[in-house]
Backbone bond lengths (Angstrom), bond angles and torsions (degrees), N, CA, C in turn:
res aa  C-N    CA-C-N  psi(-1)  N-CA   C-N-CA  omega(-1)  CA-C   N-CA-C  phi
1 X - - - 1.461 - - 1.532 111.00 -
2 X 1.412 114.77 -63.59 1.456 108.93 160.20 1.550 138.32 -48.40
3 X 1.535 115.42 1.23 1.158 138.91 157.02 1.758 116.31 -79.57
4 X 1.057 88.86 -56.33 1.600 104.44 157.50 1.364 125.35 -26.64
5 X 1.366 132.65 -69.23 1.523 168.02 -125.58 1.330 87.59 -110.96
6 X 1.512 116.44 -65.00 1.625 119.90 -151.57 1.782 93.40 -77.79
7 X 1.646 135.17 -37.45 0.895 130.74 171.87 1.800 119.30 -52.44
8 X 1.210 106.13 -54.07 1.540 114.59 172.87 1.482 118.29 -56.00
9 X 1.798 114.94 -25.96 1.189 96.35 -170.47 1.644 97.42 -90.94
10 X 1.366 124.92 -54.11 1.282 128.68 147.04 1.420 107.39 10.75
11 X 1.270 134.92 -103.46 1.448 147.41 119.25 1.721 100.27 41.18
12 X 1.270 114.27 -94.93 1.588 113.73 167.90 0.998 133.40 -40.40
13 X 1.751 118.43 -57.30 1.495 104.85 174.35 1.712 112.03 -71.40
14 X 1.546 139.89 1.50 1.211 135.51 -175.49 1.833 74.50 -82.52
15 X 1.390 136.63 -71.12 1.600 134.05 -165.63 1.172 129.59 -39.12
16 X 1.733 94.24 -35.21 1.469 107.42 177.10 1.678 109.53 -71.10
17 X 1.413 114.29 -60.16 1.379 133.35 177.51 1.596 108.21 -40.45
18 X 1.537 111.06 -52.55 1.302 109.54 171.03 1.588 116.44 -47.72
19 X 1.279 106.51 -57.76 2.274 115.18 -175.41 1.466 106.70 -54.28
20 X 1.637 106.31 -18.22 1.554 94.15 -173.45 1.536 112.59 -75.33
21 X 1.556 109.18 -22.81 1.486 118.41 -154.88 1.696 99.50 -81.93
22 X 1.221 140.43 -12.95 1.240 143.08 -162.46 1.049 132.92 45.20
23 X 1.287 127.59 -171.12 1.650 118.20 -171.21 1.436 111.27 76.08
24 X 1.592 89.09 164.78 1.581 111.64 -177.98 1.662 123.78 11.70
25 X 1.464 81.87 -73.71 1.400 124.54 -146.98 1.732 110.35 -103.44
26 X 1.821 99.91 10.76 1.486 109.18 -179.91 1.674 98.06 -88.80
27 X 1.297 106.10 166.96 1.363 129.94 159.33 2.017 115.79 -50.35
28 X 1.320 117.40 125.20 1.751 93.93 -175.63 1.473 84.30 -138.97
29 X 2.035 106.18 132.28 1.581 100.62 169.85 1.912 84.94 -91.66
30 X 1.390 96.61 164.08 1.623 97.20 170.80 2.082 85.01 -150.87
31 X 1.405 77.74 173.75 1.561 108.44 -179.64 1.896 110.94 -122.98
32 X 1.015 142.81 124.71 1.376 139.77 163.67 1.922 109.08 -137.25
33 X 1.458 88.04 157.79 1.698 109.38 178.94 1.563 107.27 -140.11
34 X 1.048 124.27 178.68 1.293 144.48 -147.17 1.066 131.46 139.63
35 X 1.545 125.96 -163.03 1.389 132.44 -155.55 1.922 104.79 -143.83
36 X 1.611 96.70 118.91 1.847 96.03 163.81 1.604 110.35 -86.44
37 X 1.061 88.06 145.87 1.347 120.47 166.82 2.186 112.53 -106.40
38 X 1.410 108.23 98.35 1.592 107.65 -162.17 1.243 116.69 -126.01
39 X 1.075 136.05 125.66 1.667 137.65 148.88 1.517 106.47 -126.78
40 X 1.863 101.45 -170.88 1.253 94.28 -174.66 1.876 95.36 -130.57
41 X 1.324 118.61 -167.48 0.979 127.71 167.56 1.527 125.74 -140.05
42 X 1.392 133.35 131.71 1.354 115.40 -177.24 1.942 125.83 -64.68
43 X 1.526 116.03 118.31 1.442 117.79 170.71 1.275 125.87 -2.94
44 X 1.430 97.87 -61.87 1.387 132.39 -149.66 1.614 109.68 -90.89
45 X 1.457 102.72 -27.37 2.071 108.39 -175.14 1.698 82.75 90.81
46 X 0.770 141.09 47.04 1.462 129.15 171.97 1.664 110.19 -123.45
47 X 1.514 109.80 149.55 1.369 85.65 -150.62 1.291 100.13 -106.17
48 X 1.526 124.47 162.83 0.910 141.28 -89.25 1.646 124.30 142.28
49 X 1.628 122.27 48.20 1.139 132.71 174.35 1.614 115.01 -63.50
50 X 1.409 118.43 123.05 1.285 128.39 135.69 1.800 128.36 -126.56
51 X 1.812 102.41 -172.24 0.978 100.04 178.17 1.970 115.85 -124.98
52 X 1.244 105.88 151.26 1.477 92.16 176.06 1.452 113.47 -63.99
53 X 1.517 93.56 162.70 1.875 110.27 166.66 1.468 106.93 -133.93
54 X 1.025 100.84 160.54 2.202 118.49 158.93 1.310 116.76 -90.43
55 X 1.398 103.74 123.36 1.729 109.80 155.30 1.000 104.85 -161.91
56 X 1.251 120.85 175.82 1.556 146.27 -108.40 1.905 92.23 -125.86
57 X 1.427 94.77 153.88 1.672 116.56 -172.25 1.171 106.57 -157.54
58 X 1.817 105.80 131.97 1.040 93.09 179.78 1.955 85.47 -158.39
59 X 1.588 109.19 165.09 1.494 119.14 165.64 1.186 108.55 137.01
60 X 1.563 122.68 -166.91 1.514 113.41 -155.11 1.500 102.59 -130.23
61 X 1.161 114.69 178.28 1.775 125.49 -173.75 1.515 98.93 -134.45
62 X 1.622 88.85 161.69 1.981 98.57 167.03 1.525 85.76 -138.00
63 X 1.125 125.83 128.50 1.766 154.53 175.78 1.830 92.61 -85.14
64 X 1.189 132.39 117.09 1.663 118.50 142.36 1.598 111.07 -141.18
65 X 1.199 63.49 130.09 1.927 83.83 178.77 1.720 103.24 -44.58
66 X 1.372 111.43 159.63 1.329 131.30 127.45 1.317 126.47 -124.20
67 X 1.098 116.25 -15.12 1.741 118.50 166.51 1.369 107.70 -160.21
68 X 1.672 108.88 -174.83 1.412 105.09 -160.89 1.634 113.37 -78.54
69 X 1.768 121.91 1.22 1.238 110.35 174.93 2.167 89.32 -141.21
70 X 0.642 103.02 11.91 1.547 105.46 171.15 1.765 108.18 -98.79
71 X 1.200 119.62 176.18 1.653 137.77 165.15 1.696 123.45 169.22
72 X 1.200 105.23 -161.37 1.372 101.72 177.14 1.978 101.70 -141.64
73 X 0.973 81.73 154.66 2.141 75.18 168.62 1.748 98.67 -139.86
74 X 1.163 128.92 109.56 1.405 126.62 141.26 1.382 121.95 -72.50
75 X 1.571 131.63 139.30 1.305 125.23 -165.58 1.517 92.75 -146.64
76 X 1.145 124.14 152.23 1.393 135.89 170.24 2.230 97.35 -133.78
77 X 1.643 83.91 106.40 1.733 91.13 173.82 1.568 118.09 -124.60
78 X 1.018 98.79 128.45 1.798 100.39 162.94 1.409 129.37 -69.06
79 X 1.242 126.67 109.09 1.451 119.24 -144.91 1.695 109.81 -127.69
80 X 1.073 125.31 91.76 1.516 106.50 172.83 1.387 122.53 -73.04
81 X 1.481 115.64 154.58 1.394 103.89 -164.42 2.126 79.47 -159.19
82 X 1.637 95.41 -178.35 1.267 99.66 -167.60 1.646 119.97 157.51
83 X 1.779 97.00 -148.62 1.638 96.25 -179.04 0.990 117.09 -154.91
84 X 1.181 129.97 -178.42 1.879 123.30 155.19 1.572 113.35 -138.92
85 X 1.026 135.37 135.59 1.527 135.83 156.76 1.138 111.77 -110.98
86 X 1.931 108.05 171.23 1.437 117.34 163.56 1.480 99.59 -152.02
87 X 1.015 107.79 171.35 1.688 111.53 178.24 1.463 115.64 162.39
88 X 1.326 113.87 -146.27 1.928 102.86 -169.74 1.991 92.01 -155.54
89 X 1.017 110.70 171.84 1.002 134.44 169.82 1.345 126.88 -179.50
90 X 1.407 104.68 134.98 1.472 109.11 -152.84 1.603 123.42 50.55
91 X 1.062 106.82 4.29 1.777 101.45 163.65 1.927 90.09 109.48
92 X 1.356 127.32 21.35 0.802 149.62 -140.80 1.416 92.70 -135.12
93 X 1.414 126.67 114.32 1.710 118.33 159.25 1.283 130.08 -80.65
94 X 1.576 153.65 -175.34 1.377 127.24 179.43 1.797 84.06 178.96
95 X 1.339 99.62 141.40 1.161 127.98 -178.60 1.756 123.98 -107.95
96 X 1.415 127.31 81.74 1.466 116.84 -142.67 2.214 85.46 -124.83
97 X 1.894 85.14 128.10 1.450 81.67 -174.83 2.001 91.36 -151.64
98 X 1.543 85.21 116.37 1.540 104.70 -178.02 2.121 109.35 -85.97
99 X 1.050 101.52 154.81 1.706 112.50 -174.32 1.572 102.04 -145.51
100 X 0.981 112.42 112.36 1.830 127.50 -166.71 1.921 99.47 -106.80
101 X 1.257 102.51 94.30 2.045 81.03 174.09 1.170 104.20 -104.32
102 X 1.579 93.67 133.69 1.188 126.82 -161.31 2.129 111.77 -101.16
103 X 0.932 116.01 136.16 1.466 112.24 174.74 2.086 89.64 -115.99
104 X 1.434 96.26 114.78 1.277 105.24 -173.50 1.723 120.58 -111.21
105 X 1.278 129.93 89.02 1.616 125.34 169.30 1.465 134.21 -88.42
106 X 1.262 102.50 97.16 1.230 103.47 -165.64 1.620 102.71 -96.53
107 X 1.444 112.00 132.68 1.811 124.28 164.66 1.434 110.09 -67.31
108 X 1.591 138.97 111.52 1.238 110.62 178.23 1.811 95.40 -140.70
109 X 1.976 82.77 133.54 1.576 78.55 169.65 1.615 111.39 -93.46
110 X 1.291 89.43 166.26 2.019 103.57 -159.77 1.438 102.72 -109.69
111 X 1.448 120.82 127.46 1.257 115.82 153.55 1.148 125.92 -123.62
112 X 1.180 109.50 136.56 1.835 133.19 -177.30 1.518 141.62 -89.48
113 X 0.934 101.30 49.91 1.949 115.73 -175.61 1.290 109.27 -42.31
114 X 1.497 107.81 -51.25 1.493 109.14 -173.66 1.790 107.87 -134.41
115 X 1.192 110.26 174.32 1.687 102.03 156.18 1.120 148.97 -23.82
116 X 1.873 85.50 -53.37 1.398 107.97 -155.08 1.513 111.43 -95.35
117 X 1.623 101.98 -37.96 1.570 119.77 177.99 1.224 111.02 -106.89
118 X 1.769 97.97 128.43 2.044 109.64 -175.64 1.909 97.65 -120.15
119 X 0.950 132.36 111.02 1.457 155.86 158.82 1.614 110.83 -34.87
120 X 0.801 141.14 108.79 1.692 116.14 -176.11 1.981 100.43 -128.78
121 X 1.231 101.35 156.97 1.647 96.62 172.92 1.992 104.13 -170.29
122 X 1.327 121.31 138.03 1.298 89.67 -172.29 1.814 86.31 174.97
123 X 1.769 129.14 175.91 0.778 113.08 179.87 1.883 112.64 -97.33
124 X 1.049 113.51 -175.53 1.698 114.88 175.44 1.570 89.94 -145.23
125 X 1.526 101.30 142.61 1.502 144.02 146.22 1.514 126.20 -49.18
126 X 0.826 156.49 33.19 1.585 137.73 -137.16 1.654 97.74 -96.64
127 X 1.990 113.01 142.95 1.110 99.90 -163.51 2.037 93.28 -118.08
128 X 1.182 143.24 101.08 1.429 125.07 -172.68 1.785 104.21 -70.59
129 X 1.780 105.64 111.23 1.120 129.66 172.79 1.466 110.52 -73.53
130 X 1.525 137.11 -38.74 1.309 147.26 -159.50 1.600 114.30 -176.24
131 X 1.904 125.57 162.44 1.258 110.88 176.96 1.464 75.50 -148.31
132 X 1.477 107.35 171.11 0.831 137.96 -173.33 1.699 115.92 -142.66
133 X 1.154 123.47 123.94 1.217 132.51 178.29 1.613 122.70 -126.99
134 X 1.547 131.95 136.04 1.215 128.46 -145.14 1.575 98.05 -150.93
135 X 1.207 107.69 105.50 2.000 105.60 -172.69 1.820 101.79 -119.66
136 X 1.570 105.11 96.48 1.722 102.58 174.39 1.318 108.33 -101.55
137 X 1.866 119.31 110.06 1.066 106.70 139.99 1.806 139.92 -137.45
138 X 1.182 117.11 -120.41 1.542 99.34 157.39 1.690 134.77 -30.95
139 X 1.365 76.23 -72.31 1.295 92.51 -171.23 1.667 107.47 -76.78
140 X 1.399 127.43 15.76 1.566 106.35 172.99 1.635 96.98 157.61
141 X 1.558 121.03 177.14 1.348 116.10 127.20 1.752 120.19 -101.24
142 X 1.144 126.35 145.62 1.350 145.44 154.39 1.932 131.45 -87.78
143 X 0.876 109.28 118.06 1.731 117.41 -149.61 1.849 77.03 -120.98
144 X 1.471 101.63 124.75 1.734 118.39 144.86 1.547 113.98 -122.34
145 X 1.514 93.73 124.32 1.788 77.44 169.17 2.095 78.26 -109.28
146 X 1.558 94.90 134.21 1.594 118.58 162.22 1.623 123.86 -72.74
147 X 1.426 96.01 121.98 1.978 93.69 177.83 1.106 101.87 -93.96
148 X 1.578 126.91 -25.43 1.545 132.59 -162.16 1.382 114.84 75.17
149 X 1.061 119.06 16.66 1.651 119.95 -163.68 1.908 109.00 -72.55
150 X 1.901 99.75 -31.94 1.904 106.58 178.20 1.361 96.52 -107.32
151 X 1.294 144.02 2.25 1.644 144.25 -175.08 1.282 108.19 -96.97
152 X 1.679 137.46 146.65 0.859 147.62 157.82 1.575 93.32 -91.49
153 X 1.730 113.34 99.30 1.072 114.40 159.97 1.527 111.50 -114.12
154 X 1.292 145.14 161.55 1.121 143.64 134.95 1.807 123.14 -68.34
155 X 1.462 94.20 124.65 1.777 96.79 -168.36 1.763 91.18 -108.04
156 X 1.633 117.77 -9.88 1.587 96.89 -166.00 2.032 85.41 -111.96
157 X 1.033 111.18 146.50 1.793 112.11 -179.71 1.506 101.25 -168.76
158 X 1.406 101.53 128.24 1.560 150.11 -127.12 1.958 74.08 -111.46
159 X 1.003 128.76 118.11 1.775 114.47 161.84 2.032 95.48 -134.16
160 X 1.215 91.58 -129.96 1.818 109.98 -145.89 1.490 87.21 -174.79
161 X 1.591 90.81 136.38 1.796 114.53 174.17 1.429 101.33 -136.94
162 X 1.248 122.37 137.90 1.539 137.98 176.87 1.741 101.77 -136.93
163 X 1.322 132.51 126.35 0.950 116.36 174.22 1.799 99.19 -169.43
164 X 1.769 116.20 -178.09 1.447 107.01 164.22 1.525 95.67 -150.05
165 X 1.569 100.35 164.41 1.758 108.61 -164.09 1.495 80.38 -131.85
166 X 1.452 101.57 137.38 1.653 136.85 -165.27 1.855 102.72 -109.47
167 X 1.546 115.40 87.27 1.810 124.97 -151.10 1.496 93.01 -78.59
168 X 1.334 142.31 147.72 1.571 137.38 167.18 1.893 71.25 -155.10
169 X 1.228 108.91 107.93 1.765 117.11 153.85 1.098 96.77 61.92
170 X 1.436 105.28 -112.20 2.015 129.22 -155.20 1.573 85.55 -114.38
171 X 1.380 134.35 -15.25 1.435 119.26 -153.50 2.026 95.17 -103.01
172 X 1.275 123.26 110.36 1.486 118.16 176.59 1.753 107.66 -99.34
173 X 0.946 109.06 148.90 2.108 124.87 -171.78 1.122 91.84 -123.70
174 X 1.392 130.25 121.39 1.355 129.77 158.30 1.511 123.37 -140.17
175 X 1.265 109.20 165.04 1.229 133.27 -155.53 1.473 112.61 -146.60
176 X 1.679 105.88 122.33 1.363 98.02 174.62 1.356 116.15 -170.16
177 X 1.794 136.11 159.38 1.272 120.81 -175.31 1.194 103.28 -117.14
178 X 1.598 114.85 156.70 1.882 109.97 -173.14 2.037 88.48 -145.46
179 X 1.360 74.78 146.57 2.074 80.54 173.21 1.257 99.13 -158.26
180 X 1.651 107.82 169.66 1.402 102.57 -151.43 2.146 89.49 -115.27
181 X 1.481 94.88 148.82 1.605 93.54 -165.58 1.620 91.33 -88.23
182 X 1.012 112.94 -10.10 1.933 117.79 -177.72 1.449 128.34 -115.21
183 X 1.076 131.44 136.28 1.432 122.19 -165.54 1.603 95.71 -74.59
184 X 1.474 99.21 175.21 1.857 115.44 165.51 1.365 89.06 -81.19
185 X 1.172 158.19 16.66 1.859 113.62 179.62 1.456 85.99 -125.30
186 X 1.321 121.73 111.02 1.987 122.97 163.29 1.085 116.77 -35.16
187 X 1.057 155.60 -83.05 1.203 151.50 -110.64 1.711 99.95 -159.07
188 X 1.429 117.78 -6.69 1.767 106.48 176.26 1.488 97.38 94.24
189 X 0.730 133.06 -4.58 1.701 130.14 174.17 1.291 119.31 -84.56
190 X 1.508 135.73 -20.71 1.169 110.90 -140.60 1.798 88.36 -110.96
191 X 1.432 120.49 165.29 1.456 127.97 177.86 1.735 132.12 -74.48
192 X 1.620 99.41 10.66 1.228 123.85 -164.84 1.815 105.74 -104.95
193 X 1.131 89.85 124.38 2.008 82.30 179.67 1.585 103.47 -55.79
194 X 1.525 93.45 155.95 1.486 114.61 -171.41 1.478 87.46 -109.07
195 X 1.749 98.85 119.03 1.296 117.53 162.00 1.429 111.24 -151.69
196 X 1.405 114.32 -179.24 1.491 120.53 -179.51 1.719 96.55 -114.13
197 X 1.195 84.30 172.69 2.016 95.15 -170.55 2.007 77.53 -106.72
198 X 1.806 116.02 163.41 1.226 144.46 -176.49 1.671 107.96 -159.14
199 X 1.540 106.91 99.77 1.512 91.37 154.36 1.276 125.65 -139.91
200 X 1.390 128.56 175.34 1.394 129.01 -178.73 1.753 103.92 -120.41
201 X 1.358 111.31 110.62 1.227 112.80 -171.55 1.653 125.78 -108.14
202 X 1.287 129.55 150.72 1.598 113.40 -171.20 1.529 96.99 -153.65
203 X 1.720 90.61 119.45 1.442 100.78 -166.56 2.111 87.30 -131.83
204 X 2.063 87.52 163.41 1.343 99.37 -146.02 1.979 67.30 -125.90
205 X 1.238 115.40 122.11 1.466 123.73 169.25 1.316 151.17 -105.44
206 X 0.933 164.45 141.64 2.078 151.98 174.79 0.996 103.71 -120.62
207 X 1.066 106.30 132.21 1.838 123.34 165.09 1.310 90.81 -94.96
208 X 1.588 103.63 129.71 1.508 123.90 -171.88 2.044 96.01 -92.02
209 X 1.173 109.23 -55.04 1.734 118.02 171.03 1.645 121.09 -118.53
């Protein structure tokens, strides 16, 4: 065990020692924000029309190398994601537009061809912190914010990130798509359509070191 310990720490100060030296091929924490782009799709192929919406992303990364065109990126992002409908009832129109915030960690390994262009692909965590639901029609608007406390929702969902980050210095551009490998409904119980969340996101970044 004490073999253990002394290897790992070993291990750190070589990581640390490495971030100090800079360049390329150093360690970089950064910070980025941006904008989702979200809908969903039904599990099942069952149908199930919506429309996309925009919301907001935001949080930071740690970049570390393992070689000169390999790495890793852990990221912790705040991610809104969601839907939009429209339709009628009773001769009645209605405007129904859901907002899911999302606390999103995605593992991603990095690839490095060039400087400028980093490759990324890998799985994400996504954790649902809160939802929001918004129904305008005739007769009013109607506002739910959801605790999940009587819903069989799923709050933990397992997805996939594919994307690439566009390097100029300290300033990172990125681009990337994430979907979820698990529906929202756990177990088939709950009264909420079973779908997966889909978005295409584009965030504007700084590497702080």
């Amino acid at each position: 065990m004490k073999k253990v310990f002394f290897i790992a720490a070993m291990a750190l100060l070589g990581i640390n020692s490495y971030a100090q030296e800079g360049g390329s091929n150093s360690i970089h924490l950064g910070v980025k924000a941006g904008l989702n782009y979200s809908n969903i799709y039904d599990s099942k192929n069952d149908e199930y029309d919506a429309n996309g919406k925009f919301g907001l992303a935001a949080g930071g990364y740690l970049a570390i190398p393992i070689g000169r065109f390999l790495g890793i990126q852990p990221e912790v992002i705040y991610s809104q994601k969601g839907y939009k409908q429209s339709g009628s009832v009773l001769g009645s129109g209605y405007d129904f537009t859901r907002t899911s915030h999302y606390l999103d960690v995605p593992l991603l390994v990095s690839i490095k061809p060039t400087s400028v262009l980093t490759f990324q692909v890998g799985p994400q965590l996504s954790y649902l912190m809160r939802q929001k639901t918004t129904i305008n029609s005739g007769l009013g608007t109607v506002v739910d914010e959801d605790d999940f406390d009587n819903d069989n929702i799923r709050k933990n969902t397992l997805g996939a990130v594919i994307g690439v980050d566009f390097n100029f210095d300290k300033v990172v551009f990125g681009t990337r798509a994430a979907w979820d490998l698990q529906n929202n409904n756990g177990d088939g119980t709950s009264t909420n359509p079973r779908y997966k969340n889909v978005v295409v996101q584009a965030t504007l970044g700084f590497r702080i070191f």
